[in-house]
MMTF fields as JSON, N, C-alpha, C and O atoms, coordinates in Angstrom:
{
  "mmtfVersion": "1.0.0",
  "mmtfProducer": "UNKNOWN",
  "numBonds": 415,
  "numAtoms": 416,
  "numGroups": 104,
  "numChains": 1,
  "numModels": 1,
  "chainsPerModel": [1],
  "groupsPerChain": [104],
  "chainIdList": ["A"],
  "bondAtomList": [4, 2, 8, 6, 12, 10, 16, 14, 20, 18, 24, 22, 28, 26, 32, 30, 36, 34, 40, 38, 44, 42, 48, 46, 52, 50, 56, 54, 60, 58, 64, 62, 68, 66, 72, 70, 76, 74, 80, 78, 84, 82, 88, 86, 92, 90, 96, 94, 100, 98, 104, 102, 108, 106, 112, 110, 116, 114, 120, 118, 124, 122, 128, 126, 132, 130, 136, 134, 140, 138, 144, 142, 148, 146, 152, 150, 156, 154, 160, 158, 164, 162, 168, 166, 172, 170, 176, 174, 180, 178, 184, 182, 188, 186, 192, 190, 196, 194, 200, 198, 204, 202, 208, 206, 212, 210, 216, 214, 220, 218, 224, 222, 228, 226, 232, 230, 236, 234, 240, 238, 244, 242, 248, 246, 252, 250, 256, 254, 260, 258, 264, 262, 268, 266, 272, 270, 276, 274, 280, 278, 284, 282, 288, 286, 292, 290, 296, 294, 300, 298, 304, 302, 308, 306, 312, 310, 316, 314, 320, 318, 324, 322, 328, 326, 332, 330, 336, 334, 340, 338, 344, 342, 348, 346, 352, 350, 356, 354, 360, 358, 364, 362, 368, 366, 372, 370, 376, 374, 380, 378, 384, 382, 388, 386, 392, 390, 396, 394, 400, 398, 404, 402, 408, 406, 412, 410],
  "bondOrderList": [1, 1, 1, 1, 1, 1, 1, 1, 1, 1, 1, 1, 1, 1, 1, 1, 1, 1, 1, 1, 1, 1, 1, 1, 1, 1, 1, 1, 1, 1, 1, 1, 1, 1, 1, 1, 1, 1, 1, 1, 1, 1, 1, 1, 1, 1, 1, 1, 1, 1, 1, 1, 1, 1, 1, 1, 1, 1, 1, 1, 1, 1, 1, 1, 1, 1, 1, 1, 1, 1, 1, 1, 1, 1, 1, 1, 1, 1, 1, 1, 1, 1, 1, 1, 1, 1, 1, 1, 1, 1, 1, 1, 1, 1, 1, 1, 1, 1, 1, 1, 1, 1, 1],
  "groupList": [{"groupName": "UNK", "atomNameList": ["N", "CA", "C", "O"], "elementList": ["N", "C", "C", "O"], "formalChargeList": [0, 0, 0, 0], "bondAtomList": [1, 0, 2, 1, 3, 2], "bondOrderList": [1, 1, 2], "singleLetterCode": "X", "chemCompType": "L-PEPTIDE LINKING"}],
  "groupTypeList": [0, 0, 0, 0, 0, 0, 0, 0, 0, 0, 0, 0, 0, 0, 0, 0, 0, 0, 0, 0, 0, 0, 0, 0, 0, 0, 0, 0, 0, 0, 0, 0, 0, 0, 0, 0, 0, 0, 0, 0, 0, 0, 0, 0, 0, 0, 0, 0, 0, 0, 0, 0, 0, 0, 0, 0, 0, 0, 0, 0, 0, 0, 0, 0, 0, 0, 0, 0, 0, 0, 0, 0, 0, 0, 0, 0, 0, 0, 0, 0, 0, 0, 0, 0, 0, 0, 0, 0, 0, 0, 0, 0, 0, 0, 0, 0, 0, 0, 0, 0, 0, 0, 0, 0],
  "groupIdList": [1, 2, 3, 4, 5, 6, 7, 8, 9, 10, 11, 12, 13, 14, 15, 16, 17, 18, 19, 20, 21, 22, 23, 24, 25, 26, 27, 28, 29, 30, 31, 32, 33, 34, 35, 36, 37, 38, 39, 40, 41, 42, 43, 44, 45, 46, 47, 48, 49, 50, 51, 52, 53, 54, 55, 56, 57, 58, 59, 60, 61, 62, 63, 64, 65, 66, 67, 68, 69, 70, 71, 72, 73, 74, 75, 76, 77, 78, 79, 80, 81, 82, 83, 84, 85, 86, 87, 88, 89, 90, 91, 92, 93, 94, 95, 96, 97, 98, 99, 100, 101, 102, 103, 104],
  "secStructList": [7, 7, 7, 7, 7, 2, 2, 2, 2, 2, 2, 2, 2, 2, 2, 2, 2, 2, 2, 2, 2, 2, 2, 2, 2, 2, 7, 7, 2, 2, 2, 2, 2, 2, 2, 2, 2, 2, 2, 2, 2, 2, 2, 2, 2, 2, 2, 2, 2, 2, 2, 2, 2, 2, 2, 2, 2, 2, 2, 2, 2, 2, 2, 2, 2, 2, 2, 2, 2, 2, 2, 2, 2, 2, 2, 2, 2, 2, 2, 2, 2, 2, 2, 2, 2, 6, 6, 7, 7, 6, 6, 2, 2, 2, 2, 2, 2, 2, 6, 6, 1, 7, 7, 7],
  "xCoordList": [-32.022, -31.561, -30.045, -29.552, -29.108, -27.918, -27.46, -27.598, -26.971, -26.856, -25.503, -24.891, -25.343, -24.633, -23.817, -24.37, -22.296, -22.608, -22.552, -22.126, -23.083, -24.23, -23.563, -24.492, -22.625, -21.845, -21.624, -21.411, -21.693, -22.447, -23.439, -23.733, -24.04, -25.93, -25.922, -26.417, -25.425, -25.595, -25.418, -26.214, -24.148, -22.831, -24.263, -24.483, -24.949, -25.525, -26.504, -26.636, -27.161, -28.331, -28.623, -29.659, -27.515, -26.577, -26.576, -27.162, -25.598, -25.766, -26.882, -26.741, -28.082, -29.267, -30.186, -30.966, -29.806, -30.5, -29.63, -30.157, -28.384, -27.986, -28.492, -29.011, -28.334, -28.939, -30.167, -30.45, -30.775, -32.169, -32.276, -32.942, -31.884, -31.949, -31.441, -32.172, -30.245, -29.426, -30.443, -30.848, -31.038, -32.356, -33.501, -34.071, -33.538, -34.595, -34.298, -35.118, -33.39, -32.799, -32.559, -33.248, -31.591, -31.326, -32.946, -33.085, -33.595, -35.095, -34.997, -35.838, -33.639, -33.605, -34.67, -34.584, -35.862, -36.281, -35.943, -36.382, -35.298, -34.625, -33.981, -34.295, -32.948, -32.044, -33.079, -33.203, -33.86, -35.543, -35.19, -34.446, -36.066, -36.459, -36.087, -36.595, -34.681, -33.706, -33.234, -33.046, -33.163, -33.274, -34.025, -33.656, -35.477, -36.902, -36.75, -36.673, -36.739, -36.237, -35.335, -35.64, -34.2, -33.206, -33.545, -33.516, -33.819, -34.254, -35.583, -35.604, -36.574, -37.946, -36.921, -36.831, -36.268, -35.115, -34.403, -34.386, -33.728, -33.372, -33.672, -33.007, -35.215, -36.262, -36.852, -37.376, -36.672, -37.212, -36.117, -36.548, -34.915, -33.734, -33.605, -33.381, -33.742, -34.008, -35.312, -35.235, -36.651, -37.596, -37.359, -37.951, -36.528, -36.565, -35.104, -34.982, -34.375, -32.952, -34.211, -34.286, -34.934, -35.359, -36.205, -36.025, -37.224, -37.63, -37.061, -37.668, -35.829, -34.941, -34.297, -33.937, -34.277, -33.053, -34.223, -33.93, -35.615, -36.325, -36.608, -36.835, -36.688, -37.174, -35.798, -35.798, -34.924, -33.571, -33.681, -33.512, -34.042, -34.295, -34.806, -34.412, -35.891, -37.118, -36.937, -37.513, -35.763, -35.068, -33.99, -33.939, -33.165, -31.82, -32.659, -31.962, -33.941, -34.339, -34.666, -33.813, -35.655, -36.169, -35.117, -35.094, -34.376, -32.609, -32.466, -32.483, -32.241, -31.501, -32.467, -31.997, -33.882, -35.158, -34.205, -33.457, -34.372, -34.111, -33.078, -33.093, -32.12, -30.443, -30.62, -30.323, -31.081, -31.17, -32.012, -31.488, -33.172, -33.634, -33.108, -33.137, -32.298, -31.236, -30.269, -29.78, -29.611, -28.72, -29.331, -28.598, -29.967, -30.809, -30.884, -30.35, -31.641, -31.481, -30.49, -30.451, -29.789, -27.742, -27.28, -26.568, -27.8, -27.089, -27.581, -26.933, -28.883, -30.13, -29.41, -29.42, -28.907, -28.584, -27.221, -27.05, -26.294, -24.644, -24.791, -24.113, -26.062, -25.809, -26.284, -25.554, -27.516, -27.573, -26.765, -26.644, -26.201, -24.747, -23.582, -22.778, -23.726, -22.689, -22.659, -21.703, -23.765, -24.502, -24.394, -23.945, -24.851, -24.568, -23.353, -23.178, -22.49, -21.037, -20.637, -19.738, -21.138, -20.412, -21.301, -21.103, -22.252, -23.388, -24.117, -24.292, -24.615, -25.526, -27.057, -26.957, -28.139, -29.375, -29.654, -29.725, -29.934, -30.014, -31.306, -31.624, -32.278, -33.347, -33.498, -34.305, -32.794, -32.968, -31.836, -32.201, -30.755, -30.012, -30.758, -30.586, -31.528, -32.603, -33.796, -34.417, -34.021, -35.051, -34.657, -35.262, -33.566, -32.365, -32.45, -32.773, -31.958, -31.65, -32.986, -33.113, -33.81, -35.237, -35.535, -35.434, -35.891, -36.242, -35.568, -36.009, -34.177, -33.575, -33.638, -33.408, -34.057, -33.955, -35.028, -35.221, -36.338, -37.705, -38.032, -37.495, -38.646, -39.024, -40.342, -41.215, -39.929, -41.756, -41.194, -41.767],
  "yCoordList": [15.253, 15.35, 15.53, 16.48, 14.431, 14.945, 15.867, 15.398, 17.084, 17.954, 17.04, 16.088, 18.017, 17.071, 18.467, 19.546, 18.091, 19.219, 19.931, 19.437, 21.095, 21.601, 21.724, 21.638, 21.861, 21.881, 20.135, 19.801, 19.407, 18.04, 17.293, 16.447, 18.361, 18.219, 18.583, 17.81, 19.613, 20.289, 19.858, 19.88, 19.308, 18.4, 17.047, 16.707, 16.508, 15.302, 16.123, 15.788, 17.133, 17.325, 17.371, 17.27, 17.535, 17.978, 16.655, 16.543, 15.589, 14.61, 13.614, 12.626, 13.91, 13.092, 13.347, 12.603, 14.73, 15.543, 15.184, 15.203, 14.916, 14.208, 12.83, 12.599, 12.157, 10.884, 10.575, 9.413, 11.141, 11.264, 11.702, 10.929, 12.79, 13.051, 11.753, 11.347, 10.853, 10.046, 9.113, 8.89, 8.418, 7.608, 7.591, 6.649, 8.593, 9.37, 8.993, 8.533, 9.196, 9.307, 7.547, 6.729, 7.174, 5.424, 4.613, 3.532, 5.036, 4.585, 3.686, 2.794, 3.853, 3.028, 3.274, 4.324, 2.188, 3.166, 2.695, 3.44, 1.702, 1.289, 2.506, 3.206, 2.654, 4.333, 5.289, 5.714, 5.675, 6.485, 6.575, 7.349, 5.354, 5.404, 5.437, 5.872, 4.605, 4.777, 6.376, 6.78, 7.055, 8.37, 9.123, 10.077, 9.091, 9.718, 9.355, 10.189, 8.197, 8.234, 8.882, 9.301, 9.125, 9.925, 11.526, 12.322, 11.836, 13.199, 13.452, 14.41, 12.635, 12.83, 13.105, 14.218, 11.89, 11.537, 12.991, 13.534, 13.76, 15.17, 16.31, 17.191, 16.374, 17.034, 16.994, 17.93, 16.028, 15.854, 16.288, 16.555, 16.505, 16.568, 18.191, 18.755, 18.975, 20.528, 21.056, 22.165, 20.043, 20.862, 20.759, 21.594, 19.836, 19.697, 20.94, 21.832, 20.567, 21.686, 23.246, 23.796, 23.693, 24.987, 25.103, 26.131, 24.05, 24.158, 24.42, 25.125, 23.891, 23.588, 25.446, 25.945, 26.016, 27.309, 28.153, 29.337, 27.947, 28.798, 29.109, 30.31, 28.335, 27.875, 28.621, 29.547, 28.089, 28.925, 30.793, 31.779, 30.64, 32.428, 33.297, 34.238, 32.426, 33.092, 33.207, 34.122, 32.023, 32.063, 33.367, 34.127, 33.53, 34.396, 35.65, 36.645, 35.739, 37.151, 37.069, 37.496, 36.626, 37.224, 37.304, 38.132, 36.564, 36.979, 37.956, 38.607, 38.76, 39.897, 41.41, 42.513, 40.995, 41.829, 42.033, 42.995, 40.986, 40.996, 41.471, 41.895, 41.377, 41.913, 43.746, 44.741, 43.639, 45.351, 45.692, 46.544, 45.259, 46.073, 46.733, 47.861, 44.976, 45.532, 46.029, 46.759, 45.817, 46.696, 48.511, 49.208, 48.872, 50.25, 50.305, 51.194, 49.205, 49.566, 49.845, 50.735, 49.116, 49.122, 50.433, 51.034, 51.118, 52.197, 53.242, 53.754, 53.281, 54.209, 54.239, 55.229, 53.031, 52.765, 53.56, 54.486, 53.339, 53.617, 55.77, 56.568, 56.03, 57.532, 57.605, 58.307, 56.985, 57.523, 57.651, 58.669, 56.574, 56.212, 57.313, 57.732, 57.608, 58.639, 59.916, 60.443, 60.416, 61.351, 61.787, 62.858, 60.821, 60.722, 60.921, 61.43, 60.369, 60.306, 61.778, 62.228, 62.501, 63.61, 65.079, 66.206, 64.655, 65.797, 66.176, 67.394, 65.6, 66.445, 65.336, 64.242, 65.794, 65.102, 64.869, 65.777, 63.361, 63.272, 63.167, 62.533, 63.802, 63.85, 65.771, 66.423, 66.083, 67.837, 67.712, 68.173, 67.194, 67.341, 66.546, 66.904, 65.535, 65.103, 65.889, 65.772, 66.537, 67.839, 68.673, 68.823, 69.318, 70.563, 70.39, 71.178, 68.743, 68.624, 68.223, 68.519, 67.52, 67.366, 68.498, 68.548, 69.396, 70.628, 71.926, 73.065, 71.256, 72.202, 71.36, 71.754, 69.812, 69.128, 68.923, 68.037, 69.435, 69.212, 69.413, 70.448, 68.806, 68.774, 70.159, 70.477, 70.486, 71.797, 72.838, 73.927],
  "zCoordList": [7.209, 5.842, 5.849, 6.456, 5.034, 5.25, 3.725, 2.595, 3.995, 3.269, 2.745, 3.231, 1.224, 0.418, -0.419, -0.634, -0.829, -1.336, -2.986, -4.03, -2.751, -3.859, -5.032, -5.835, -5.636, -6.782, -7.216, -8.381, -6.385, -6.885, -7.403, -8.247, -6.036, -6.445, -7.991, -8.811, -8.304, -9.597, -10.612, -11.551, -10.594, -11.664, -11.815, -12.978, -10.954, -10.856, -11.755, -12.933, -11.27, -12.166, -13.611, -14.269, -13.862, -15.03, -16.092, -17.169, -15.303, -15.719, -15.911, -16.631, -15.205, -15.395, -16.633, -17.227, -16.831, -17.768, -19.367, -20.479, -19.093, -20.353, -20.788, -21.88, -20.05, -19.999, -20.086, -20.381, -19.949, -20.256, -21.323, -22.011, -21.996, -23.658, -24.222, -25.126, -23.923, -24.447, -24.544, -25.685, -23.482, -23.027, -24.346, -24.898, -24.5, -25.345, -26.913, -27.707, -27.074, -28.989, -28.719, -29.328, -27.821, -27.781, -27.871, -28.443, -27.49, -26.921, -25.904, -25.791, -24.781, -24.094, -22.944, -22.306, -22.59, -21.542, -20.457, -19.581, -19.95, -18.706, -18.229, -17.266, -19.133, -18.673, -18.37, -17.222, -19.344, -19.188, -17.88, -17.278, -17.438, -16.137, -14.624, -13.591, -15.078, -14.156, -13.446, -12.298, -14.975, -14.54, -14.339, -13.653, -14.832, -14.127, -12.392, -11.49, -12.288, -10.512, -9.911, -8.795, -10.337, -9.991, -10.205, -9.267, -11.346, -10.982, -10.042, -9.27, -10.139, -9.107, -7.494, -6.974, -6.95, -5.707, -5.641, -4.536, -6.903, -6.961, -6.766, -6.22, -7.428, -6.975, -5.362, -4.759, -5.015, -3.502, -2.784, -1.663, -2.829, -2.03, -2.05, -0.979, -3.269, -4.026, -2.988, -2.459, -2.726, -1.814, -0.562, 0.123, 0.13, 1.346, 1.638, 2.478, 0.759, 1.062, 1.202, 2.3, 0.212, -0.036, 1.295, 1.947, 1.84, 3.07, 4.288, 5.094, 4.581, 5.616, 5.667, 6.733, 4.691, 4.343, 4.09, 4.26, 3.697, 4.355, 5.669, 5.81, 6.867, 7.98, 8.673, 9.484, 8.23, 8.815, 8.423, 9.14, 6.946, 7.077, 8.38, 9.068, 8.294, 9.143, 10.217, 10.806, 11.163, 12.248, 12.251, 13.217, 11.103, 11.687, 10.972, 10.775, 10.589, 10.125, 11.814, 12.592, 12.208, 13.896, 14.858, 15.768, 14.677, 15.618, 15.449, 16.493, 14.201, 13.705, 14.235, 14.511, 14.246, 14.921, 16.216, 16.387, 17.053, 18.192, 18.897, 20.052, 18.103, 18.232, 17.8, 18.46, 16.756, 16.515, 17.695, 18.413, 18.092, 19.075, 20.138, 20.63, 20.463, 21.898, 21.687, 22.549, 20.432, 20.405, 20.562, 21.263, 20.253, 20.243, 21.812, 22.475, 22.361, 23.903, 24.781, 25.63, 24.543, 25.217, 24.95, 25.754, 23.405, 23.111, 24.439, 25.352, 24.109, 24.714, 26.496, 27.227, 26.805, 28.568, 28.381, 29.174, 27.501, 27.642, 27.709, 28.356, 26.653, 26.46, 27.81, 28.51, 28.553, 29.83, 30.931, 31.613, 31.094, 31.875, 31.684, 32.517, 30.489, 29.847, 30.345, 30.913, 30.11, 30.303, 32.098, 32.507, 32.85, 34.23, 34.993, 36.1, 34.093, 34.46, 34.199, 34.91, 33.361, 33.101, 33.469, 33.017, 34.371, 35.186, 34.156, 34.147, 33.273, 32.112, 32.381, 32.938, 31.959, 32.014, 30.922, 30.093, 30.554, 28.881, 28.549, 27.543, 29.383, 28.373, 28.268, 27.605, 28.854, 28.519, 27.108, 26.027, 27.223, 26.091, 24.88, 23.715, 25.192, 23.864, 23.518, 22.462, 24.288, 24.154, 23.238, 22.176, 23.573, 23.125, 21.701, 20.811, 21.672, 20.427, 19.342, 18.154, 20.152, 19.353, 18.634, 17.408, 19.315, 18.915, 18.214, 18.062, 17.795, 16.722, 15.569, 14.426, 15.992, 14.442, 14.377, 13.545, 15.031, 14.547, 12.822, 12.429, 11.911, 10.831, 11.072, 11.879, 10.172, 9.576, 10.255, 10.3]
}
């Protein structure tokens, strides 16, 4: 699909929809119809764009899963590393601290 762009798409939609009223009062129905094809051709271009940018959602939503996770993991490795570097044990200091911020 070659994407096109959308403030055109729009301006076009715009204009078919005049013409078609115009179509309508003229009783031309050549124009009619000329433009029933063009908007149907509009409509088809509107579901395939909405398909294509759904399909992409669903892609950079599970990226973004995936990235927060590791990012959480990298953190989780750097406090240990940290932690190491400076003689402390970070699961007694996550203890320490669990248990003064325990809830109840």
């Amino acid at each position: 699909m070659k994407l096109k762009e959308i403030k055109k798409v729009n301006r076009a939609s715009d204009d078919i929809w005049k013409l078609l009223r115009m179509s309508v009062n003229t009783k031309n129905w050549a124009l009619l119809e000329k433009n029933l094809n063009r908007l149907h051709s509009l409509q088809g271009y509107y579901c395939e764009l909405l398909t294509n940018q759904s399909s992409l959602i669903r892609v950079l939503e599970s990226d973004n899963k995936y990235l927060s996770q590791r990012e959480s993991e990298l953190e989780n490795e750097n406090i240990i590393l940290i932690c190491k570097d400076k003689g402390y044990e970070y699961q007694t200091l996550k203890d320490r601290l669990d248990e003064l911020f325990k809830e109840g």
